[in-house]
PARO-84177 format. One line per field, with one value per residue (C-alpha): x, y, z; residue number from 1; chain; residue in three letters. Coordinates in nm, 3 decimals, decimal comma, padded with zeros to 5 digits. Example, Ala and Ser with C-alpha at 12.3 -4.5 7.8 and 13.67 -1.06 7.14 Angstrom:
<pts>
px = 01,230:01,367 .
py = -00,450:-00,106 .
pz = 00,780:00,714 .
nr = 1:2 .
kette = A:A .
rest = ALA:SER .
</pts>
This chain:
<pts>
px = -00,171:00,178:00,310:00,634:00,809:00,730:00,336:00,373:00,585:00,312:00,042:00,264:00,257:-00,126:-00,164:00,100:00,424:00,739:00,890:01,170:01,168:01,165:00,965:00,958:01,156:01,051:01,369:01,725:01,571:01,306:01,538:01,729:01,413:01,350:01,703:01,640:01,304:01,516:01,783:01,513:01,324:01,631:01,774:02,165:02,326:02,192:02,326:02,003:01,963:01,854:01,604:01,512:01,141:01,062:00,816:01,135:01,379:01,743:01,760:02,063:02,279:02,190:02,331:01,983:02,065:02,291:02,386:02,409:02,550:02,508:02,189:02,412:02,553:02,139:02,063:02,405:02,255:01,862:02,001:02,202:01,906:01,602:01,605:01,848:01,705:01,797:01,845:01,814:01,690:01,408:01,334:01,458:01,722:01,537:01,564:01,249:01,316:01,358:01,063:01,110:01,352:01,248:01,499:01,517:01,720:01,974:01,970:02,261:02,049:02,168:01,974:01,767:01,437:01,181:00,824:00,518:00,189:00,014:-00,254:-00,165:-00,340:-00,291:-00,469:-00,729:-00,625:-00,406:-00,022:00,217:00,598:00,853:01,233:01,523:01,729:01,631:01,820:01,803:01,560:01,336:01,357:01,698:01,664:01,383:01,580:01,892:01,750:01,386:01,409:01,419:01,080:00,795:00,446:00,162:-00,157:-00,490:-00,892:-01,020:-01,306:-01,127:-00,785:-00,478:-00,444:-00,245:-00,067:00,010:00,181:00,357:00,473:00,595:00,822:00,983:01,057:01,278:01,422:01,267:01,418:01,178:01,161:01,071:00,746:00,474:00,602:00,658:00,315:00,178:00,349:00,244:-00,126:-00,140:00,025:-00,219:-00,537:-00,357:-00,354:-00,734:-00,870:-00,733:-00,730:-00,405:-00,259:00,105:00,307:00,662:00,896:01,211:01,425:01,221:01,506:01,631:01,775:01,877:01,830:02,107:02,066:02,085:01,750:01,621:01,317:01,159:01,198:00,993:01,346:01,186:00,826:00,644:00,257:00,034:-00,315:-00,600:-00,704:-01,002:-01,104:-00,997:-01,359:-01,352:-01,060:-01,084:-00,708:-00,566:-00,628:-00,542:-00,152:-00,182:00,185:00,105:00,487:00,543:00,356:00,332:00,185:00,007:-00,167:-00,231:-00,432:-00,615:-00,719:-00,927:-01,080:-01,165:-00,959:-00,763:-00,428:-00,114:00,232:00,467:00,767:00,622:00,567:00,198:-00,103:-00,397:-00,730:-00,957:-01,273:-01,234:-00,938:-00,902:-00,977:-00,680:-00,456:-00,527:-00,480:-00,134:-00,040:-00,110:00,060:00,389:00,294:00,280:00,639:00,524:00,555:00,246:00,285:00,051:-00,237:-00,592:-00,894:-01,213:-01,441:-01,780:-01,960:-01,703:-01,866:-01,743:-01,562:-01,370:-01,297:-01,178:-00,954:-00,795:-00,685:-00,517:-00,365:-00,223:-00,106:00,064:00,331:00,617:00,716:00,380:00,409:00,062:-00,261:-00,466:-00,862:-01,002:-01,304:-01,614:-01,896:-02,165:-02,226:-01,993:-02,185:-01,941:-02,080:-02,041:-01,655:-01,687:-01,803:-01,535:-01,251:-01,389:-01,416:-01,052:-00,952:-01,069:-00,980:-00,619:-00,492:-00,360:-00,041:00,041:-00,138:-00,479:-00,589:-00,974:-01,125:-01,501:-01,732:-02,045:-02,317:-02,445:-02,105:-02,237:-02,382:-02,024:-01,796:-02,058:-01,966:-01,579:-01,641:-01,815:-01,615:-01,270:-01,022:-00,763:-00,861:-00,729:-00,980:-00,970:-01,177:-00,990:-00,748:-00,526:-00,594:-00,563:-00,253:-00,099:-00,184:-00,094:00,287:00,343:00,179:00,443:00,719:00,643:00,562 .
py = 04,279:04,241:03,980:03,850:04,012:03,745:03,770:04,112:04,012:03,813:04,082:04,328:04,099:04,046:04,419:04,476:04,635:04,475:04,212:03,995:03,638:03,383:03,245:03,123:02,833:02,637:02,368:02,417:02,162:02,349:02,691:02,479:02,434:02,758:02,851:02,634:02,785:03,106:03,004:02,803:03,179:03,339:03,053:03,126:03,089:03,323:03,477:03,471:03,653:03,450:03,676:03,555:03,620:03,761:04,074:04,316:04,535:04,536:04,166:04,235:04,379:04,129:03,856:03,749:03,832:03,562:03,540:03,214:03,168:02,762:02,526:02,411:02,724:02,817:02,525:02,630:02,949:02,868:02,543:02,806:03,077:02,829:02,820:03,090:03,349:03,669:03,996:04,350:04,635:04,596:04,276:04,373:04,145:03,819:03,771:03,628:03,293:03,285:02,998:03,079:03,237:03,397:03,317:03,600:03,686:03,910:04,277:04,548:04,844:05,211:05,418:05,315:05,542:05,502:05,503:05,449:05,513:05,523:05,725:06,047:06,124:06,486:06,507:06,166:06,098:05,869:06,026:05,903:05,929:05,924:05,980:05,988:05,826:05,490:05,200:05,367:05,397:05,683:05,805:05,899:06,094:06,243:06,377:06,491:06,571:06,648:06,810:06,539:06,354:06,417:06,386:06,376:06,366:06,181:06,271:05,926:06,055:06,023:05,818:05,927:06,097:06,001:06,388:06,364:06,022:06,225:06,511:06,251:06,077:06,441:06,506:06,155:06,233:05,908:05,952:06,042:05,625:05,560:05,811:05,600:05,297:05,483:05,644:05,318:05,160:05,424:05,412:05,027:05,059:05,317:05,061:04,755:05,014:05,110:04,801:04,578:04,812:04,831:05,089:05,078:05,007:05,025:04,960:05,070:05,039:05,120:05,042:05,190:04,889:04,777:04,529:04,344:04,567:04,920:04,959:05,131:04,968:05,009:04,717:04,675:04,482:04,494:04,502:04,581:04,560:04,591:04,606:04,749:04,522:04,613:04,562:04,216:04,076:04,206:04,020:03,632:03,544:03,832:03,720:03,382:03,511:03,591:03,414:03,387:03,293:03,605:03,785:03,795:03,466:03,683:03,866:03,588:03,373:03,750:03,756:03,427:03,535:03,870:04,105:04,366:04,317:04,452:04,284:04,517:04,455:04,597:04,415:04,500:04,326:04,565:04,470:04,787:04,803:05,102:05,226:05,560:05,412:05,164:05,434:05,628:05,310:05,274:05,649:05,644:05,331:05,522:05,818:05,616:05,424:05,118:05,037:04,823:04,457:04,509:04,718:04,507:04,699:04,366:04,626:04,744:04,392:04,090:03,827:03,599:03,375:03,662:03,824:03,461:03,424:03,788:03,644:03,323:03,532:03,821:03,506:03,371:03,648:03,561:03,959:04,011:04,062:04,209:04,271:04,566:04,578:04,902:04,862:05,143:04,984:05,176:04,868:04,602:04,584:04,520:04,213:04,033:04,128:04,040:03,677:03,631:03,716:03,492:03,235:03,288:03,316:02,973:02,806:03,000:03,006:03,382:03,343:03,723:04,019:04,124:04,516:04,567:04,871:04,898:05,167:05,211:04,951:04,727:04,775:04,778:04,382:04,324:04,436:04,256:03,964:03,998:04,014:03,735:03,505:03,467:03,590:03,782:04,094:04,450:04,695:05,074:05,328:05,583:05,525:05,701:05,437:05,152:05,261:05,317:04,983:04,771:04,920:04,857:04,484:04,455:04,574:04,386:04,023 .
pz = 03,674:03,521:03,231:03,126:02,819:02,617:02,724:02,630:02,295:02,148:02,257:02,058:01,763:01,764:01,709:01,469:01,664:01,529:01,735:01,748:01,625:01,895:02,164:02,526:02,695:03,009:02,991:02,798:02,534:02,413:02,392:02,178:01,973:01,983:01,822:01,574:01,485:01,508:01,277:01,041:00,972:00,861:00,667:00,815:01,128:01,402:01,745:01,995:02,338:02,587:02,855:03,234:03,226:03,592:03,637:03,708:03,500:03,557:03,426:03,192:03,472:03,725:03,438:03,303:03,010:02,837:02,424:02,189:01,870:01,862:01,982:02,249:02,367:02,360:02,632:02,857:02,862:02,947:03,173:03,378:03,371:03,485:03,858:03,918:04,198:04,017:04,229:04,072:04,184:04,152:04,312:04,606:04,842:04,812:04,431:04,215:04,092:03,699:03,541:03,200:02,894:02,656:02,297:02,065:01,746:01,874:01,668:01,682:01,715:01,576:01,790:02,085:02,176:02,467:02,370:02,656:02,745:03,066:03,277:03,410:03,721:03,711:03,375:03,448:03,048:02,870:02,807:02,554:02,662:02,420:02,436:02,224:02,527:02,493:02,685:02,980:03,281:03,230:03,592:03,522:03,204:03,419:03,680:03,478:03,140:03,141:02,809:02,646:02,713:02,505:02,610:02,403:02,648:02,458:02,467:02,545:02,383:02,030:02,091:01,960:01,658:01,299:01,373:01,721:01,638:01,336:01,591:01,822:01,525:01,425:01,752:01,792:01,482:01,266:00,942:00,673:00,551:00,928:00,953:00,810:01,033:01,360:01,309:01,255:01,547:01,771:01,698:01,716:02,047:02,169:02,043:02,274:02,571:02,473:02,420:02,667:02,934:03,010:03,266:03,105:02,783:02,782:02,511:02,616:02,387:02,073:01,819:01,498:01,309:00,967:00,728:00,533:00,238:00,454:00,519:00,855:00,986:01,431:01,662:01,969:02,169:02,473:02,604:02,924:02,948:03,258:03,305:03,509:03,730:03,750:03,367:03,382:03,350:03,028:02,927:03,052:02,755:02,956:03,312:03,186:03,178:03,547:03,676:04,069:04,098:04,055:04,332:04,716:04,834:05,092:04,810:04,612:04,940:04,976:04,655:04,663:04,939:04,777:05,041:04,969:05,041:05,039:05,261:05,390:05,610:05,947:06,241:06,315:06,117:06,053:05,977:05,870:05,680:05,368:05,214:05,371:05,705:05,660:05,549:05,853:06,044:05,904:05,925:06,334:06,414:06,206:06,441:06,781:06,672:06,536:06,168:05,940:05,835:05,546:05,398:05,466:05,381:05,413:05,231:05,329:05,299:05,436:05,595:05,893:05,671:05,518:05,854:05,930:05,617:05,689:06,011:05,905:05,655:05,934:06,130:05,879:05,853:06,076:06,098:06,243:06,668:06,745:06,553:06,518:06,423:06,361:06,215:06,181:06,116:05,844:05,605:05,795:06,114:06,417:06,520:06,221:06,324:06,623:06,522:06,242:06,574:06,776:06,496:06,397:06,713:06,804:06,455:06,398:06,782:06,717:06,849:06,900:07,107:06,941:06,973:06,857:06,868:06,734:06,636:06,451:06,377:06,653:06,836:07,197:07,054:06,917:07,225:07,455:07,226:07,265:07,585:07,693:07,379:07,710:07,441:07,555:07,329:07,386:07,382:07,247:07,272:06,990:06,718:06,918:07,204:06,955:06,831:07,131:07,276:06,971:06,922:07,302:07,293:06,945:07,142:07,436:07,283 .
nr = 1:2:3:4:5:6:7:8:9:10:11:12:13:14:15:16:17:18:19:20:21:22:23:24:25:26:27:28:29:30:31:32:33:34:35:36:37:38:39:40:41:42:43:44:45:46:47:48:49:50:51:52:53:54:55:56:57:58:59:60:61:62:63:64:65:66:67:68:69:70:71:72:73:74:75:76:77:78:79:80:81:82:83:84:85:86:87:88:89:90:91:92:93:94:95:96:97:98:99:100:101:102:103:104:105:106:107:108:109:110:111:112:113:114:115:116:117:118:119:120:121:122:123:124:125:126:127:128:129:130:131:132:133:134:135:136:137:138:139:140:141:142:143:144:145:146:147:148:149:150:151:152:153:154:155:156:157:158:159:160:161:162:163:164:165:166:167:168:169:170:171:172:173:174:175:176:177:178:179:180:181:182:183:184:185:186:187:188:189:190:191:192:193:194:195:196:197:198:199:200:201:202:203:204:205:206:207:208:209:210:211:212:213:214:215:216:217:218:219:220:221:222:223:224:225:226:227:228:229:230:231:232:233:234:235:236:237:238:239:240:241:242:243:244:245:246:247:248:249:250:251:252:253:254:255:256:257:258:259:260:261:262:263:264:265:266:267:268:269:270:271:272:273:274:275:276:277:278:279:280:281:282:283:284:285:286:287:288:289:290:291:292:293:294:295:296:297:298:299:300:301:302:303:304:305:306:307:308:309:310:311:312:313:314:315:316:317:318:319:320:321:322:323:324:325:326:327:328:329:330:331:332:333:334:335:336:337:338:339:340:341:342:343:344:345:346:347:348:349:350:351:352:353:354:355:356:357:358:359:360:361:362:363:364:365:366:367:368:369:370:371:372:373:374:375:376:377:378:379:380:381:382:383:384:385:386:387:388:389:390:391:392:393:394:395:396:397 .
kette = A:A:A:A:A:A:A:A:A:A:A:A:A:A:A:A:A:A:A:A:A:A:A:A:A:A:A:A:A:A:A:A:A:A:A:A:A:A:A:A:A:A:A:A:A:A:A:A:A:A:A:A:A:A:A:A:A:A:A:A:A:A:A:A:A:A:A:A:A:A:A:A:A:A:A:A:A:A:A:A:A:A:A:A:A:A:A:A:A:A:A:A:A:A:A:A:A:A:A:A:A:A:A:A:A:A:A:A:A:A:A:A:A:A:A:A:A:A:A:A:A:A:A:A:A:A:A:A:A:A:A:A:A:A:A:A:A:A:A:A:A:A:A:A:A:A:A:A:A:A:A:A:A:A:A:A:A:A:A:A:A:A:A:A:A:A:A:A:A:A:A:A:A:A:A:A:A:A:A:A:A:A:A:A:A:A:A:A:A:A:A:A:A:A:A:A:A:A:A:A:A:A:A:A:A:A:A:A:A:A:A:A:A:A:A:A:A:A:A:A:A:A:A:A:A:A:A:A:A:A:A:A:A:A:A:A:A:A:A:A:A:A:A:A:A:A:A:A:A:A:A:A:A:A:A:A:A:A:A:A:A:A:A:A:A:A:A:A:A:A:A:A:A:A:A:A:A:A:A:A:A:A:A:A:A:A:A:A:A:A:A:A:A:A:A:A:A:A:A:A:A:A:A:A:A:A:A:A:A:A:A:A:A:A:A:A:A:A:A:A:A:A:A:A:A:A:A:A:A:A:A:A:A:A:A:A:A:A:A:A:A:A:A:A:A:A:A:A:A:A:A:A:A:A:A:A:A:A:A:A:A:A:A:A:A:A:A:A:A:A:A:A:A:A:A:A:A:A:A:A:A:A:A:A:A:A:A:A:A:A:A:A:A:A:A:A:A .
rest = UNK:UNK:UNK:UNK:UNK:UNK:UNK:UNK:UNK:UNK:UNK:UNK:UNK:UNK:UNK:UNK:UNK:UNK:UNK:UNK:UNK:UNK:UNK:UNK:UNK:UNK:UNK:UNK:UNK:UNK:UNK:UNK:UNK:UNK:UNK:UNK:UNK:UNK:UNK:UNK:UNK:UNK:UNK:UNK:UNK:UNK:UNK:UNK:UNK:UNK:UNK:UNK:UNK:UNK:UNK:UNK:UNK:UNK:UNK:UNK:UNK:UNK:UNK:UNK:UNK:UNK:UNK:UNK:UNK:UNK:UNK:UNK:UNK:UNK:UNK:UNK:UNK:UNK:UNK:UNK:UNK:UNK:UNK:UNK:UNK:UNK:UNK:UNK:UNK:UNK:UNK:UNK:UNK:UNK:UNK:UNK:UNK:UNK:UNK:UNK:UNK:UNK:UNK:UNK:UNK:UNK:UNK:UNK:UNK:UNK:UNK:UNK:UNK:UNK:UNK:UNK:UNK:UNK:UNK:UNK:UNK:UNK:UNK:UNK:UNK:UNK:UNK:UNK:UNK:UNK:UNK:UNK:UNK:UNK:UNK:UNK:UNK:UNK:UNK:UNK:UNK:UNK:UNK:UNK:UNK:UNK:UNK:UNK:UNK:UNK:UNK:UNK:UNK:UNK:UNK:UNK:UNK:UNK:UNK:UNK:UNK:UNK:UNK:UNK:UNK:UNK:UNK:UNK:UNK:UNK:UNK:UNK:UNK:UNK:UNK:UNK:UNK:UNK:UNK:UNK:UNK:UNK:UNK:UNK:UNK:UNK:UNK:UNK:UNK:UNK:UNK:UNK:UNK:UNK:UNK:UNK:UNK:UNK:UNK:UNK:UNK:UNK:UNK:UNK:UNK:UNK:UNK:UNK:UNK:UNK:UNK:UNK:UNK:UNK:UNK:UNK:UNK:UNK:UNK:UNK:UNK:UNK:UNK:UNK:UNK:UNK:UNK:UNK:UNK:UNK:UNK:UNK:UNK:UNK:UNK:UNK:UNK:UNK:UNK:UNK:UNK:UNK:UNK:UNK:UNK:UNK:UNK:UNK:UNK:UNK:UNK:UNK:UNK:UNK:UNK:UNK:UNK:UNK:UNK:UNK:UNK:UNK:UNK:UNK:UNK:UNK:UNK:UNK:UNK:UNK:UNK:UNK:UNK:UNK:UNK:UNK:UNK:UNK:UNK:UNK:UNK:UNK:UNK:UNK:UNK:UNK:UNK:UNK:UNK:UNK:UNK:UNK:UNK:UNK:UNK:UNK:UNK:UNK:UNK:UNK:UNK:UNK:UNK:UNK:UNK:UNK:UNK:UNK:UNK:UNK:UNK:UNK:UNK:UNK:UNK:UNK:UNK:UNK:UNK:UNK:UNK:UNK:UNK:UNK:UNK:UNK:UNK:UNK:UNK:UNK:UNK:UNK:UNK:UNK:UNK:UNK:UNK:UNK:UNK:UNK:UNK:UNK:UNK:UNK:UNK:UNK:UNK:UNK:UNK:UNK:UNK:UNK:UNK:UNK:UNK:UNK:UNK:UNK:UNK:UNK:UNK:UNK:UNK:UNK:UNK:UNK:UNK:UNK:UNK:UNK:UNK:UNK:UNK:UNK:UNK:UNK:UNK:UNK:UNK:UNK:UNK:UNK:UNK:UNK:UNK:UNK:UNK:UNK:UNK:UNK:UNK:UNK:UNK:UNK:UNK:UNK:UNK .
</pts>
């Protein structure tokens, strides 16, 4: 699950990373309250950044990013941000539309660093990323200048260490002043990633700023937090931050209905019982010319209703021109498939060719079923046979 900046922000804040002053905005009045509570904590006139809070980066070259130096010019800035559908690149063509600004107290960094931690597969432990070229997206200092990122991998078993943190610091260059705080900062971060089971952290850029009288002190400016699904039960606040705006509607309506669901931008709907199976699935329809509308694994135990839902969910997508069922049936027994087709079939009025191929538990009972239900299914015998048959019925309809 993924949260807005300023979800992230005040998570940052709970655990002690240094954070702007500021707060979020639904309307242009209450950013102008929320300059004022800006300009209020320093006691002086202020300039603020005003952020577009979607769940993409890119936001300051796609002109999310807009900067105040008056209540009013605050308000122009949120009034022309609210609504907007902002495209970068990593939204893709169609844009997310912006809810939400987040008003901050705008700082003139001297040095900008990258600082993150996430799970490395390769490893199955916790890494921490840092780099001295912050500002900038990581993939590219990756792939042109790999020296310069720093990994520090973790034993779960003890969490990250006071010296790692230290080693980490030298190696950015932290002036001596700035040790204590970045080690600090780095070890709170590492206990938010720990204990709210988080699969990233991102702060990118970690800044080196200064205070009126010269002194250097870290800034979190920007803040990226995601989190294991998975471990959500443990964290009811955390789920609570869930923004469904900000996802597929697809996977949204799936995920009420416990299904696992993925949209893609294929033209075939596939309906497959276990991961591996469904990846298979997707991988033979690529191989037979055909391309997937989405990733739908109904798990091991779905029940007609859920084998219903799936449906009215593949139907829904306009893309979709044929639909495939592959299903092997250990656990799921294939006539409890069978009756959620023929219950979708009569409730949704599938509008497009249907494919089903069956295997496994009590599938003689569930083809006799599909058989004698009048539907005009498309049996297969193979997943070579089913493939073949649906991306000819998609290229046909």
């Amino acid at each position: 699950m993924n949260i807005h900046e300023y979800q992230a922000k005040e998570l940052f804040h709970k655990f002690g990373l240094p954070v702007q002053r500021g707060g979020v905005a639904w309307t242009a009045d209450e950013a102008a309250a929320r300059f004022d509570e800006v300009a209020a904590s320093f006691g002086k006139p202020v300039e603020v950044a005003v952020k577009a809070q979607i769940h993409a980066g890119g936001r300051g070259k796609a002109g999310g990013i807009k900067f105040a130096k008056t209540r009013e010019e605050c308000a122009a800035a949120a009034r022309e941000l609210i609504g907007k559908t902002l495209v970068t690149h990593q939204t893709g063509p169609q844009g997310r539309v912006v809810h939400s600004v987040l008003i901050n107290d705008l700082v003139r960094a001297d040095r900008e660093l990258y600082f993150a931690i996430l799970i490395d597969r390769a490893v199955s432990r916790p890494v921490v990323i840092a780099s001295t070229e912050g500002g900038m997206d990581i993939e590219a200092v990756a792939a042109k200048t790999p020296e310069k990122i720093l990994k520090e991998v973790i034993d779960p078993a003890v969490g990250m260490q006071a010296f790692q943190a230290r080693k980490l610091c030298k190696a950015l260059g932290l002036p001596n002043e700035l040790a204590n705080p970045g080690v600090k900062l780095m070890l709170n971060a590492y206990r938010l990633f720990w204990e709210c089971d988080c699969s990233l952290i991102e702060v990118n850029p970690l800044c080196v700023a200064r205070h009126a009288d010269g002194k250097p002190y870290l800034l979190a400016m920007d803040a990226k937090v995601n989190f294991d699904d998975n471990g959500l039960f443990r964290h009811p606040d955390l789920a609570a931050m869930r923004d469904t705006n900000e996802e597929d509607p697809r996977e949204v309506e799936a995920s009420k209905h416990e299904l696992n669901y993925i949209g893609l931008d294929g033209s075939i709907g596939c309906m497959v019982n276990g991961a591996g199976l469904a990846m298979a699935t997707m991988d033979i329809i690529k191989h037979y010319g055909g391309s997937p509308a989405n990733f739908l694994d109904v798990g091991g135990g779905a029940d007609a209703e859920q084998v219903t839902a799936a449906f009215k969910l593949l139907c829904s997508d306009k893309n979709v021109k044929a639909l495939l069922v592959n299903i092997f049936g250990g656990i799921m027994r294939c006539d409890v498939i069978a009756e959620g087709i023929i219950t979708a079939a009569k409730s949704v009025q599938i509008p497009v060719p249907l494919v089903v191929r069956l295997e496994g538990t009590n599938v003689e009972q569930g083809k006799k079923m599909l058989e004698e239900s009048g539907l005009p299914i498309i049996t297969a015998t193979t997943m070579a046979d089913a493939a073949e048959k649906v991306v000819k019925a998609a290229t046909s309809h």
